[in-house]
VMD Tcl script that draws the C-alpha trace (Angstrom):
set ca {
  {20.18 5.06 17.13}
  {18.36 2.04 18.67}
  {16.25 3.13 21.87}
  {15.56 0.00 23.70}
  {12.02 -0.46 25.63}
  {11.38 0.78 29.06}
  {12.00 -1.51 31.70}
  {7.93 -0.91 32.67}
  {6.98 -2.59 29.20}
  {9.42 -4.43 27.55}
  {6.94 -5.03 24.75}
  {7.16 -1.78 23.01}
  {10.33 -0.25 20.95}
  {11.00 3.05 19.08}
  {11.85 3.57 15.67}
  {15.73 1.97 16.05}
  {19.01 1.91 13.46}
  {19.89 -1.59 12.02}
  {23.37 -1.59 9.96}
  {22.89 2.14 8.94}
  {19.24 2.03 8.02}
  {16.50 3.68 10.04}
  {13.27 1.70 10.94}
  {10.15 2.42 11.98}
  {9.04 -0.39 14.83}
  {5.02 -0.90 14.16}
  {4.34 -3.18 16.59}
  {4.15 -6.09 18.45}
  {1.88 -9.68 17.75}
  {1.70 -12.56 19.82}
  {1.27 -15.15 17.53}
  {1.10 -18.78 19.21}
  {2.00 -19.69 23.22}
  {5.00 -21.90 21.39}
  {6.32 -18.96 20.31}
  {8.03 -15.58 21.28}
  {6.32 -12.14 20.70}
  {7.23 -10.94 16.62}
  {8.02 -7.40 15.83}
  {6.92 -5.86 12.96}
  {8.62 -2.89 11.63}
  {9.49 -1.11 8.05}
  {12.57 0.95 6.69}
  {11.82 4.60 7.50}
  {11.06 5.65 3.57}
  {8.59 2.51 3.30}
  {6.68 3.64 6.26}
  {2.83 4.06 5.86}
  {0.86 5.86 8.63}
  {-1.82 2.91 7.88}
  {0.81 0.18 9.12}
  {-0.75 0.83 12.72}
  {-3.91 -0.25 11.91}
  {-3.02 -3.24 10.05}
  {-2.94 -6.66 11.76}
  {-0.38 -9.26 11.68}
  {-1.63 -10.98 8.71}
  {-2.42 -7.20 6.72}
  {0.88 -6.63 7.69}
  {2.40 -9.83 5.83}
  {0.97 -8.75 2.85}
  {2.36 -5.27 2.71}
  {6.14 -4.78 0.60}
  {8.95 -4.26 2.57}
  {7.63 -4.96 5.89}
  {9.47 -6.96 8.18}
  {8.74 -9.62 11.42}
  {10.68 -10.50 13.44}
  {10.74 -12.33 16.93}
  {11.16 -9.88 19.91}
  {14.52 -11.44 21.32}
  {15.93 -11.57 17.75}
  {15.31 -8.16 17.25}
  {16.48 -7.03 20.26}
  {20.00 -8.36 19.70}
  {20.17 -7.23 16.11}
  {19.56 -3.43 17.30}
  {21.89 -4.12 20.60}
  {25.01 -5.41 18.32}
  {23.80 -2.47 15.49}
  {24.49 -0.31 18.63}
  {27.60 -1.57 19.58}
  {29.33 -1.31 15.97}
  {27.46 2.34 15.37}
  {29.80 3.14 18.66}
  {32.51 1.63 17.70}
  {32.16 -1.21 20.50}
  {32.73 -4.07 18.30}
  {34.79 -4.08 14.73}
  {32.77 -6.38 13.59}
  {32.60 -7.08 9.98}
  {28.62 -8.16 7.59}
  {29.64 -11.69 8.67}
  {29.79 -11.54 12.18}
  {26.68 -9.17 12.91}
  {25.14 -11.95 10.57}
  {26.27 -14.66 12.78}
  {25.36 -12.70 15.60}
  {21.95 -12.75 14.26}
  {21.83 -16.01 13.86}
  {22.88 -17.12 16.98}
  {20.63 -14.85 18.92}
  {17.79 -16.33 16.65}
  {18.84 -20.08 17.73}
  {19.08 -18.79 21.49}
  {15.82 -17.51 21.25}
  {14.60 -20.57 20.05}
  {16.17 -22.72 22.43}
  {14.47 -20.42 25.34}
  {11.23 -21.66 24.63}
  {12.07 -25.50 24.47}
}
mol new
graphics top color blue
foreach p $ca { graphics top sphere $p radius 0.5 }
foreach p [lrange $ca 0 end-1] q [lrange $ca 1 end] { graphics top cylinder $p $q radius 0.2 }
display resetview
């Protein structure tokens, strides 16, 4: 299950569960001042001890891995949470829109 980041770093995340997959979080790129910090991270049997080493743009290049801004990310492992306990019944659809809307919230932060 999703472990979210210590309260004394809020950059950094463990390897989490999105919609019963398991990921392995890589890490963490600031990419312009207009824009949040981006997660990168790969599905556990796609994982590459070399990923670490990459950089952001090595990383774009490689199959299967994914970025992702922080906040966005954060909210798609907090609502994977919820449904893995049985907080929410929510159905594809809504953790989709849930996505969504945390992405457009995000967004919105920074304007």
């Amino acid at each position: 299950m999703g472990r979210l980041p210590e309260p004394a770093d809020p950059t950094q995340l463990k390897d989490f569960r999105l919609e019963n997959e398991d990921y392995i979080f890589i890490s963490v790129f600031f990419i312009t001042t207009t824009e949040p910090f981006v997660g990168a991270y790969v599905l556990e049997q796609n994982y590459n001890n070399d990923f670490r080493m990459m950089n952001y743009d090595e990383l774009l290049l490689e199959k299967g891995v994914h970025m992702t801004p922080m906040p966005e990310l954060h909210a798609w492992i907090a609502t994977s949470k919820e449904n893995a306990l049985g907080v929410g019944d929510s159905t594809a659809r809504d953790r989709r829109l849930a996505r969504r809307n945390a992405a457009s919230e995000s967004s919105s932060v920074g304007n």
